[in-house]
Backbone and ligand atoms as CSV (ligand in chain L), in Angstrom:
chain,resi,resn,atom,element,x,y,z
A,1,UNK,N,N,1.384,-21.742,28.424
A,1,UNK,CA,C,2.738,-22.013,28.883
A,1,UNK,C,C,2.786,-21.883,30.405
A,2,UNK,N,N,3.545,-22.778,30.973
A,2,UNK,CA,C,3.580,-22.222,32.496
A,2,UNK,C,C,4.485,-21.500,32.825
A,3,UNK,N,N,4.162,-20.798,33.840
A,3,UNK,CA,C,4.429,-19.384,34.542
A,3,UNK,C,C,6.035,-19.827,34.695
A,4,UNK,N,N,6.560,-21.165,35.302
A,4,UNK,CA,C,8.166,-21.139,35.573
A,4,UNK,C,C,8.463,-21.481,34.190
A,5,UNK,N,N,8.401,-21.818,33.123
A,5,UNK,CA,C,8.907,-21.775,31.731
A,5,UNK,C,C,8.936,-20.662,31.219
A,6,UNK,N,N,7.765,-19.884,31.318
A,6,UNK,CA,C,7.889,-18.684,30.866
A,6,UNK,C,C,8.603,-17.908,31.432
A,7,UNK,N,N,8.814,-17.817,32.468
A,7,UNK,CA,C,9.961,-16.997,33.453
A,7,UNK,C,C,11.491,-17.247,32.783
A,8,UNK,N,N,11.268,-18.862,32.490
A,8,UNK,CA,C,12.981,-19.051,32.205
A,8,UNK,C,C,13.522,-19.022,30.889
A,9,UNK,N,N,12.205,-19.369,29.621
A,9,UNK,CA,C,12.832,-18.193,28.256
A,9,UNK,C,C,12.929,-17.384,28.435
A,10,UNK,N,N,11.946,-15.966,29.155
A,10,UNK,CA,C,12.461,-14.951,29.383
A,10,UNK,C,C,13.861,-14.288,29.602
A,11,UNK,N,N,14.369,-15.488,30.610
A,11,UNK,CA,C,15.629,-14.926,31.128
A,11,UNK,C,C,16.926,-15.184,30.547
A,12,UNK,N,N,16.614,-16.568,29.419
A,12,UNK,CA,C,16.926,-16.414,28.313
A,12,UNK,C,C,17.660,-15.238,26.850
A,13,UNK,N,N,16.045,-14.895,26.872
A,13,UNK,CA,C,16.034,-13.930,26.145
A,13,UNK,C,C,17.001,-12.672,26.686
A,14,UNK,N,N,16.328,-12.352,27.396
A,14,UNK,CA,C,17.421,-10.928,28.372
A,14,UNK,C,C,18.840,-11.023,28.220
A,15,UNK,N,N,19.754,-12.049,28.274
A,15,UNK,CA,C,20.981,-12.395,28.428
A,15,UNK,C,C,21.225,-12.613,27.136
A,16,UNK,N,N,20.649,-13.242,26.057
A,16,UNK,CA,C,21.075,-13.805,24.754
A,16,UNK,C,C,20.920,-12.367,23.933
A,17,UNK,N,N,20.071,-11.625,24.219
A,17,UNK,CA,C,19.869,-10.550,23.243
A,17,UNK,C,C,21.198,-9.759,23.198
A,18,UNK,N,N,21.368,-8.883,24.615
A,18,UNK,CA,C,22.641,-8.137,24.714
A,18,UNK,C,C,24.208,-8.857,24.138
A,19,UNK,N,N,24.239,-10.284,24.292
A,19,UNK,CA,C,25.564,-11.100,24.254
A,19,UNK,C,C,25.471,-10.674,22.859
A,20,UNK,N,N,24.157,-11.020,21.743
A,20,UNK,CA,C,24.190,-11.351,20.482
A,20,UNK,C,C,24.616,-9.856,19.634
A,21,UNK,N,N,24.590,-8.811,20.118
A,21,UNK,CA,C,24.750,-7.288,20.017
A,21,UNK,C,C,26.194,-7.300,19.996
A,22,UNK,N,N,26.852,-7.560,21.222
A,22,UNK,CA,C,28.351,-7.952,21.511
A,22,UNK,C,C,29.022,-8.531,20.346
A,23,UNK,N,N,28.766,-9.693,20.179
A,23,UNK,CA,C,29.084,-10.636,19.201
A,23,UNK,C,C,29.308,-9.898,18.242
A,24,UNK,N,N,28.086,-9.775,17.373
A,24,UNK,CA,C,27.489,-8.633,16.353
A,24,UNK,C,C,28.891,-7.710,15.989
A,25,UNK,N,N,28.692,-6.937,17.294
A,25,UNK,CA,C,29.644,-5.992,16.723
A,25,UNK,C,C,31.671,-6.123,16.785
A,26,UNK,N,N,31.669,-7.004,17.469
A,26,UNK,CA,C,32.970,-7.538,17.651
A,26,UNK,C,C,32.856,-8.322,16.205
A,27,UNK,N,N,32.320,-8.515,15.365
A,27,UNK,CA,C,32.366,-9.470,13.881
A,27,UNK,C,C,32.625,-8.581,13.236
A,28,UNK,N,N,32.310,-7.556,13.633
A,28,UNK,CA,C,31.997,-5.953,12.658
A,28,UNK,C,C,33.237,-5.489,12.415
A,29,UNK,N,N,34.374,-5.781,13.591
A,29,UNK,CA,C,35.573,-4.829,13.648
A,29,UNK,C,C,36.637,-5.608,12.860
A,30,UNK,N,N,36.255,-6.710,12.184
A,30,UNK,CA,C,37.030,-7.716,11.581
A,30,UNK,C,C,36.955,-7.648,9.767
A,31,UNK,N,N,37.750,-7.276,9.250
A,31,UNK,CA,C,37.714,-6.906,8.194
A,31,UNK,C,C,38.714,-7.946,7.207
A,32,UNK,N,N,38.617,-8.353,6.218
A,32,UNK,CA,C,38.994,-8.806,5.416
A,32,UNK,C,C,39.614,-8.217,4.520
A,33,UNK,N,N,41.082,-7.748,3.956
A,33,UNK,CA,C,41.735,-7.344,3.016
A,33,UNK,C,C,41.493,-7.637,1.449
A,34,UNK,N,N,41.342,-7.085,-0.181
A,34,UNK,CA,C,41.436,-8.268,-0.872
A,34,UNK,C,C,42.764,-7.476,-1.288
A,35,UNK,N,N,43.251,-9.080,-1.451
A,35,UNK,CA,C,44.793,-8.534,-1.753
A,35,UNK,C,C,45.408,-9.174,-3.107
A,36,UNK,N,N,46.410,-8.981,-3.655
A,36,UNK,CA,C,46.711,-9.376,-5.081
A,36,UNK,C,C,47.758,-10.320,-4.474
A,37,UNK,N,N,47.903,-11.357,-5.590
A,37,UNK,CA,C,48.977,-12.638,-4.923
A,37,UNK,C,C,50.037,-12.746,-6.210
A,38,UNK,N,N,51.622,-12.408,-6.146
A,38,UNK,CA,C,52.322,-12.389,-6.789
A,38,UNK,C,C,53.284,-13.694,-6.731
A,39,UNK,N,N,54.056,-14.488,-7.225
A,39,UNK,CA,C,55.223,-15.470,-6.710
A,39,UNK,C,C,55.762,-15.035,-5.129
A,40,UNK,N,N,55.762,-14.103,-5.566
A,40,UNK,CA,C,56.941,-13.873,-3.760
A,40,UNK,C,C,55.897,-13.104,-2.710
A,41,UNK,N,N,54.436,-12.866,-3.014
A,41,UNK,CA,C,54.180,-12.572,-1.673
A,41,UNK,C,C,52.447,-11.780,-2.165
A,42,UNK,N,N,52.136,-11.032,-1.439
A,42,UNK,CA,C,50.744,-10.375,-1.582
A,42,UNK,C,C,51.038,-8.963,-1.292
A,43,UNK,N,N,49.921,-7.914,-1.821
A,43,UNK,CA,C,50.296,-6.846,-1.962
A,43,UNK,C,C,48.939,-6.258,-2.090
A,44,UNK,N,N,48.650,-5.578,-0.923
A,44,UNK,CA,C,47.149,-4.938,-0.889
A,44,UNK,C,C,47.585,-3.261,-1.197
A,45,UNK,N,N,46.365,-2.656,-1.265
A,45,UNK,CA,C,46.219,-1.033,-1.127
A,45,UNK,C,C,46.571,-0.736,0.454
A,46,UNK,N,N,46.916,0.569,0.414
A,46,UNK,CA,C,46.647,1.453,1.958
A,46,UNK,C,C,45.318,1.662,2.288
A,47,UNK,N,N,44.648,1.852,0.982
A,47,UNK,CA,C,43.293,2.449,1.302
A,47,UNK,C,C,42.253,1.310,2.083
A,48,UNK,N,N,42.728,-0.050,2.245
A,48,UNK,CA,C,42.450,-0.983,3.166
A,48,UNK,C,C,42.433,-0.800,4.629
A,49,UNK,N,N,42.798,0.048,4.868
A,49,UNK,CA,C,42.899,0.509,6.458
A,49,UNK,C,C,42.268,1.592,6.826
A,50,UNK,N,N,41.115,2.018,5.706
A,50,UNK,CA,C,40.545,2.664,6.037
A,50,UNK,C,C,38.805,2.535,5.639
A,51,UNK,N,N,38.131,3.170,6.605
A,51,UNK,CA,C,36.718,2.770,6.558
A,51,UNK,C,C,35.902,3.977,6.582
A,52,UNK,N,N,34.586,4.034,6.093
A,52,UNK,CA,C,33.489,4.974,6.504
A,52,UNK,C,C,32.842,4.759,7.246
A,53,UNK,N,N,32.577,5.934,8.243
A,53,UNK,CA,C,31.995,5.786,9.389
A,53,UNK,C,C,31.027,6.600,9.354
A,54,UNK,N,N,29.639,6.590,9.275
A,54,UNK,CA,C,28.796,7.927,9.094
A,54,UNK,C,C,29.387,9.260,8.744
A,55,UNK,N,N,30.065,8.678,7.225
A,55,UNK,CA,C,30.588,9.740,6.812
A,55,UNK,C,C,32.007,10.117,7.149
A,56,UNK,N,N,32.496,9.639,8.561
A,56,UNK,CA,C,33.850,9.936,8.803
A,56,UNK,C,C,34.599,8.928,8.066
A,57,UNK,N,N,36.162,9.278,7.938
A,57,UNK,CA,C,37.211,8.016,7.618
A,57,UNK,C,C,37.279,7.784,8.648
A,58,UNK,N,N,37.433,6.433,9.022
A,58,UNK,CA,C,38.218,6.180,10.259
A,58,UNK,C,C,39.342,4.707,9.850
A,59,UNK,N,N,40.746,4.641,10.636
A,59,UNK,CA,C,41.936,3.900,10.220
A,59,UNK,C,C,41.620,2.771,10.748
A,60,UNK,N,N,41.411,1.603,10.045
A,60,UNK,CA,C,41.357,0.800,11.117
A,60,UNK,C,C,43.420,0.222,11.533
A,61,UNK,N,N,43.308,-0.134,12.601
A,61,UNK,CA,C,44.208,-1.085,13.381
A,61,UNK,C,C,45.155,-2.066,12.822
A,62,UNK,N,N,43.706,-2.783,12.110
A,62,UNK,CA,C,44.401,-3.608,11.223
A,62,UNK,C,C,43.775,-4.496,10.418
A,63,UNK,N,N,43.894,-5.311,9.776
A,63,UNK,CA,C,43.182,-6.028,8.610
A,63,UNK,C,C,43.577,-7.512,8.346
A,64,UNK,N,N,43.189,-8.334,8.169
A,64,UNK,CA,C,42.700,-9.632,8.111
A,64,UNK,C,C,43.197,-10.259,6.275
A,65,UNK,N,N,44.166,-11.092,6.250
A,65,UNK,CA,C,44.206,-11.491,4.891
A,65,UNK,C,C,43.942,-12.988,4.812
A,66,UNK,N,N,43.283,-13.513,4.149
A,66,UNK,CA,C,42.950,-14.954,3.539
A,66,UNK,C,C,44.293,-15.272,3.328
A,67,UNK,N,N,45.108,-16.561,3.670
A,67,UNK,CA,C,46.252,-17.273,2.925
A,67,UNK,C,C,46.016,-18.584,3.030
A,68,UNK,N,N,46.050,-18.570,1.873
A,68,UNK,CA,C,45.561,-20.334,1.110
A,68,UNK,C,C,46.953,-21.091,1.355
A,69,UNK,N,N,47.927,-20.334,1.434
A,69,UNK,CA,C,48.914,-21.274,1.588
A,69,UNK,C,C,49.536,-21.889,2.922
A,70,UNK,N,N,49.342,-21.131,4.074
A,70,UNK,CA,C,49.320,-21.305,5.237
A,70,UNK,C,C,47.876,-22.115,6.233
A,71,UNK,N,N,47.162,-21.673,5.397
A,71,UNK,CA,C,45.558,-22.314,5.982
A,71,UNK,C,C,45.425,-21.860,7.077
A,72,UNK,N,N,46.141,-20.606,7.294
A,72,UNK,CA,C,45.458,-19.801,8.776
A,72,UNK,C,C,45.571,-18.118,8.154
A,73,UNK,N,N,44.580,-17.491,8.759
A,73,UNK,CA,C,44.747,-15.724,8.400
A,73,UNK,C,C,45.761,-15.271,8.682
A,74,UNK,N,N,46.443,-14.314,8.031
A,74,UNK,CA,C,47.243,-13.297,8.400
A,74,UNK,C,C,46.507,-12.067,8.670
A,75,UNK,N,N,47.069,-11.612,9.979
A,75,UNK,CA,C,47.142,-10.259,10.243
A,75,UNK,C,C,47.724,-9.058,10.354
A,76,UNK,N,N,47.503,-8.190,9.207
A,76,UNK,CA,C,48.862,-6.924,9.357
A,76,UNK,C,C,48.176,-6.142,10.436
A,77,UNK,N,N,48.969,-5.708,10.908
A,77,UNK,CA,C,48.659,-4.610,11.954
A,77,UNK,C,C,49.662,-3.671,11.871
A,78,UNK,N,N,48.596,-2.015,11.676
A,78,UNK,CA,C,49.968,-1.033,11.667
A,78,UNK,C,C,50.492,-0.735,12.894
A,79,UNK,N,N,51.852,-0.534,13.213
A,79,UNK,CA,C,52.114,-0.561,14.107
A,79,UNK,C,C,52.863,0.878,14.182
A,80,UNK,N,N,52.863,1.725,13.519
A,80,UNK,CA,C,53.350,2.774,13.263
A,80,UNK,C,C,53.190,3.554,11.902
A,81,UNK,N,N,53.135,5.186,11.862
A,81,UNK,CA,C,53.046,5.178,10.135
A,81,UNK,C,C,54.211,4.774,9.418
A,82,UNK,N,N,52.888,3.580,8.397
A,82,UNK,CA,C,54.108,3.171,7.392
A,82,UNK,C,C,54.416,2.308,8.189
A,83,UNK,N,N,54.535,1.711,9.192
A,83,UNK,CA,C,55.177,0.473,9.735
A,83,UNK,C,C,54.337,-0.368,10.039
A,84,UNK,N,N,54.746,-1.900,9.236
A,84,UNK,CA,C,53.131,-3.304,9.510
A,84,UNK,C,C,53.783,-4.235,9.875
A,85,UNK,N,N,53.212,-4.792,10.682
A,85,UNK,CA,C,53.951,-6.278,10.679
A,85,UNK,C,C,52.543,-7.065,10.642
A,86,UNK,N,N,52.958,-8.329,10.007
A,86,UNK,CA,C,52.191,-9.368,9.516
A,86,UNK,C,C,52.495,-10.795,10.448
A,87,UNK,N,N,51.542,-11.002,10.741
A,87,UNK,CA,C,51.651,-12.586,11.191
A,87,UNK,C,C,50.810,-13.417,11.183
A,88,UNK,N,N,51.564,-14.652,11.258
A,88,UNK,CA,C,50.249,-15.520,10.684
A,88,UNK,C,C,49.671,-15.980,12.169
A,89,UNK,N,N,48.097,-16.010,11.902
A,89,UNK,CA,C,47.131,-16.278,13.647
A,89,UNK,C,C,47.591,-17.962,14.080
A,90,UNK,N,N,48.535,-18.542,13.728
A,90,UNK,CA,C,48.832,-19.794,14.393
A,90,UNK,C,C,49.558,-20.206,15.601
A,91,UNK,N,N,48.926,-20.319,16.472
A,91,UNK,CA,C,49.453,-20.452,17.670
A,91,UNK,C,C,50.534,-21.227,17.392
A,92,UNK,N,N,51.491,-21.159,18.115
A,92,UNK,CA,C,53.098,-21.945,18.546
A,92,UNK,C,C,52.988,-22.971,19.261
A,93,UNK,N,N,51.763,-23.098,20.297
A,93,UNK,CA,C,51.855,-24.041,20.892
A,93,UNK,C,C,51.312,-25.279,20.250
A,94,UNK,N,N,50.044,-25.324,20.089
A,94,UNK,CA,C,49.743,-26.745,19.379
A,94,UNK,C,C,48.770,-26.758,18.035
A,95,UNK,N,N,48.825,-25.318,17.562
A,95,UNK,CA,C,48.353,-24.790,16.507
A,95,UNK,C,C,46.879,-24.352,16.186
A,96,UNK,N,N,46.689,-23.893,17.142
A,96,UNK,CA,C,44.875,-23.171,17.411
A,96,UNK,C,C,45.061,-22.111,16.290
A,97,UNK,N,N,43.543,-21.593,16.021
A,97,UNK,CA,C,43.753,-20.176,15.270
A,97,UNK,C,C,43.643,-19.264,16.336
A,98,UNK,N,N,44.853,-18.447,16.068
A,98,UNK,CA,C,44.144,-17.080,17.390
A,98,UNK,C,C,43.342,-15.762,17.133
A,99,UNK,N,N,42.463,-15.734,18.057
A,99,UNK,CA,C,41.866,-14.594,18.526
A,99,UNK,C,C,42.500,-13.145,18.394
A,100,UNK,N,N,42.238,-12.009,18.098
A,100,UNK,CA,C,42.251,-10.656,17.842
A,100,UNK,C,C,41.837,-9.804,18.707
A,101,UNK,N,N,42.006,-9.136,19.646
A,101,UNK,CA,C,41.514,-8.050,20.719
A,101,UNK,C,C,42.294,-7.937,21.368
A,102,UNK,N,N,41.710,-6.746,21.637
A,102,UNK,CA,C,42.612,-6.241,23.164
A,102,UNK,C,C,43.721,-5.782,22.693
A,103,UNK,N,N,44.513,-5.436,21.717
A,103,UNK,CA,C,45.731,-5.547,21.522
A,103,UNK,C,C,46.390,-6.149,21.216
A,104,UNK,N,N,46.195,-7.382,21.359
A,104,UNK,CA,C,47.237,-8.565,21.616
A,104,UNK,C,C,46.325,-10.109,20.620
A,105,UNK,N,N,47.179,-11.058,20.326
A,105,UNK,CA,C,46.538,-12.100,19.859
A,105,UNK,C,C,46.443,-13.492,21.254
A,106,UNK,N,N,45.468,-13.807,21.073
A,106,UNK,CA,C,44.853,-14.738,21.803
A,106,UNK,C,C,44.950,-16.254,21.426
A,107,UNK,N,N,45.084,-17.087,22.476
A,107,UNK,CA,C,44.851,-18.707,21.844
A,107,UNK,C,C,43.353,-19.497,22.737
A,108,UNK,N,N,42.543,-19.066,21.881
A,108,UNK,CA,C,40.872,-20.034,22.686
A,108,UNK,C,C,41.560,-21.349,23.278
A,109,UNK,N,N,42.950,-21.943,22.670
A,109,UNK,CA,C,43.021,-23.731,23.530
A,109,UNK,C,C,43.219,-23.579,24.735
A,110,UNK,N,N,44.573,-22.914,24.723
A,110,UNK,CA,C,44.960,-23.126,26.379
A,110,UNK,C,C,45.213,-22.019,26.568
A,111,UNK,N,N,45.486,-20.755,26.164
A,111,UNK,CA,C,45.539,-19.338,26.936
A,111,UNK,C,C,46.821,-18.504,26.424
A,112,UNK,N,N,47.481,-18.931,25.180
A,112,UNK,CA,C,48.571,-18.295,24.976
A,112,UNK,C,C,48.032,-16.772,24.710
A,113,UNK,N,N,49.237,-16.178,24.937
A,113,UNK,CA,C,49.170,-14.297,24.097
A,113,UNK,C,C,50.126,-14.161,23.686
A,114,UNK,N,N,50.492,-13.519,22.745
A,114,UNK,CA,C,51.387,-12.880,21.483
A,114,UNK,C,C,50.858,-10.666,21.740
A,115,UNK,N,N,52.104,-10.547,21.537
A,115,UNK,CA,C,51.975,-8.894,21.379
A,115,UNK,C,C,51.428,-8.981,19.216
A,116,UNK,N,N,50.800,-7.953,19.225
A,116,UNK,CA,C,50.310,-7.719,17.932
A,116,UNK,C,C,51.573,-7.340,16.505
A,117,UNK,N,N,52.988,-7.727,17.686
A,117,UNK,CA,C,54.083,-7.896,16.463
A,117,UNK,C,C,54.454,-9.603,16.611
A,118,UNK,N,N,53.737,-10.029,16.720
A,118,UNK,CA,C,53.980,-11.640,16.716
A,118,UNK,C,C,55.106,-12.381,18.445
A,119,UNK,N,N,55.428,-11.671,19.009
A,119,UNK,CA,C,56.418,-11.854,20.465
A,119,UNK,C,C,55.085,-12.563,21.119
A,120,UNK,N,N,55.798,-13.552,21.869
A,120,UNK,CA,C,55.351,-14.151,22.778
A,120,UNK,C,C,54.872,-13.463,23.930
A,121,UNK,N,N,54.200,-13.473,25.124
A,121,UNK,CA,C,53.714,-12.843,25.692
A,121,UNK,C,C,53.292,-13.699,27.278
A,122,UNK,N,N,52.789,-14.733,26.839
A,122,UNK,CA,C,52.132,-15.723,27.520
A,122,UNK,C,C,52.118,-17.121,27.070
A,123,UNK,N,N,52.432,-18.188,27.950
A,123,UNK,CA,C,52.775,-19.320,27.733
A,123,UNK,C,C,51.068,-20.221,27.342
A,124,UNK,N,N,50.730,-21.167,27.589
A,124,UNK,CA,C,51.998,-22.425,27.569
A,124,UNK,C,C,53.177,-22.208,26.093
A,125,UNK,N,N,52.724,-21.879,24.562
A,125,UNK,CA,C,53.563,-21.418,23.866
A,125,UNK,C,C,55.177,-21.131,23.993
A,126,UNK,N,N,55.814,-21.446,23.706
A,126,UNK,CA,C,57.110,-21.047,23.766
A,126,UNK,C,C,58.085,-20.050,22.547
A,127,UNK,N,N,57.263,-20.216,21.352
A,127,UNK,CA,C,58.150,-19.289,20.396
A,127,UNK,C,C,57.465,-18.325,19.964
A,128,UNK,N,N,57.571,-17.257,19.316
A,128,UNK,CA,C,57.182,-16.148,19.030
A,128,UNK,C,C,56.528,-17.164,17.753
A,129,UNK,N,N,55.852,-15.983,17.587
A,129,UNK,CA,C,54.788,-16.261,16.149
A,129,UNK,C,C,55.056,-15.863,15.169
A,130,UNK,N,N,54.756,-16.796,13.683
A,130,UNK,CA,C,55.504,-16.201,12.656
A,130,UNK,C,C,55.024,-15.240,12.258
A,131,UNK,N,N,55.938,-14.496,11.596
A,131,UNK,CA,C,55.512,-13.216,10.797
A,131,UNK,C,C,56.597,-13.105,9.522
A,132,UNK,N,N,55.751,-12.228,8.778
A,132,UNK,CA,C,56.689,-11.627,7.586
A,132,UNK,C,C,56.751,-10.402,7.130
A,133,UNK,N,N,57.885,-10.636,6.091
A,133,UNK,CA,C,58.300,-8.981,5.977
A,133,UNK,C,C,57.792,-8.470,4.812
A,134,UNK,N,N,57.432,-7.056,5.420
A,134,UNK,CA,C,56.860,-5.678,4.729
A,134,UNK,C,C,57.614,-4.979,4.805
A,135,UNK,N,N,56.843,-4.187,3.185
A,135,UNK,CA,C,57.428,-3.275,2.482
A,135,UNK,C,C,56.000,-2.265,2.204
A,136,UNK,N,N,56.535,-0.945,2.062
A,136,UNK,CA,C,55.389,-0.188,1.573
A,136,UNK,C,C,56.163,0.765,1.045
A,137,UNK,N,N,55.136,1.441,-0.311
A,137,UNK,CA,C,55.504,2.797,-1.282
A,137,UNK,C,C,54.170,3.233,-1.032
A,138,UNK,N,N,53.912,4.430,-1.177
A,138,UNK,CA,C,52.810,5.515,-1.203
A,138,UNK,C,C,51.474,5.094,-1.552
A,139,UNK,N,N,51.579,4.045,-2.077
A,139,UNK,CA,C,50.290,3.192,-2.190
A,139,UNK,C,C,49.914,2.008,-1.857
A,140,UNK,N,N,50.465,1.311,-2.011
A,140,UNK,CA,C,50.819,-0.586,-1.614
A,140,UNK,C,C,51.586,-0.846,-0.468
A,141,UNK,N,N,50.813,-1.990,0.215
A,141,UNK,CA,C,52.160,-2.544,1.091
A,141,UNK,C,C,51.989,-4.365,0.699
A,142,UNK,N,N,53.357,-4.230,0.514
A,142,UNK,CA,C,53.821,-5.454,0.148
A,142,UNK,C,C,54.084,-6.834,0.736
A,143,UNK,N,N,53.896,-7.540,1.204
A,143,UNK,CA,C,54.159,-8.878,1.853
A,143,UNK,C,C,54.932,-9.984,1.500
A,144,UNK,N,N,55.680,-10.422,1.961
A,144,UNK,CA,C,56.872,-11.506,1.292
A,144,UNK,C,C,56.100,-12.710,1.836
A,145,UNK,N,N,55.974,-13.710,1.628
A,145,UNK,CA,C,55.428,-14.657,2.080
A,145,UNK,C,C,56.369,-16.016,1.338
A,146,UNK,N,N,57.220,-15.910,0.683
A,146,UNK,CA,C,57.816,-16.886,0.089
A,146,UNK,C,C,59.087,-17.419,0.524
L,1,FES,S1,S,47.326,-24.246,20.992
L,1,FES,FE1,FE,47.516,-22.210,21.629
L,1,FES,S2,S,47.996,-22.305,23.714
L,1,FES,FE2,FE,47.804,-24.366,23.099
């Protein structure tokens, strides 16, 4: 191989390894709910918000639901004990799926942000993002989706 090829997979390598670690573990923090689907809405466990961590519990943030009927994820996020709000990841503006971090939801098209209770935040977007209403008892939290 020659010496400037080999130099430049190398440098390759160096940069792709650490990114792919990143990646990796940002996939990691994304969790999938399974949730039960009733006429009027879905209805997971509490114990969904929580994980093992070498042995520790730890809460997660928030959790990720499949909806077949919307064709974009919902995300509950607790936002207090006992308090969730749900929204669906569809951007307002021209209907991207959004991004998760930081706090806040993201749009990869053009740059919108949403606060993690569905409020607008950042344009181009103009309306808040949908969401729906929850309910929770000592075990379940409930989702209206209908
Ligand atoms: S589709 Fe989200 S900002 Fe344009």
């Amino acid at each position: 191989m020659e010496r400037r090829k080999f130099i430049k997979n190398c440098s390759f390598a160096a940069v792709g390894i650490p990114m792919i670690g990143t990646i990796l573990q940002s996939c990691g923090s994304i969790y999938y709910a399974t949730t039960s689907q009733s006429k009027t809405g879905l209805t997971l466990s509490k114990s969904e918000f929580w994980e093992l961590k070498k042995d520790k519990k730890i809460e997660r943030k928030f959790v990720m639901i499949q909806s077949n009927k919307f064709g974009f994820p919902i995300c509950l996020y607790k936002i207090k004990d006992d308090q969730y709000v749900a929204s669906l990841l569809k951007c307002t503006h021209r209907g991207c799926e959004l991004n998760v971090g930081g706090g806040i939801y993201s749009c990869p098209c053009h740059g919108s942000e949403f606060t993690t209770q569905g409020k607008l935040l950042e344009g181009p977007a103009d309306e808040d993002l949908q969401t729906f209403i929850t309910k929770s008892d000592n075990e379940n939290i409930y989702i209206k989706i209908s």
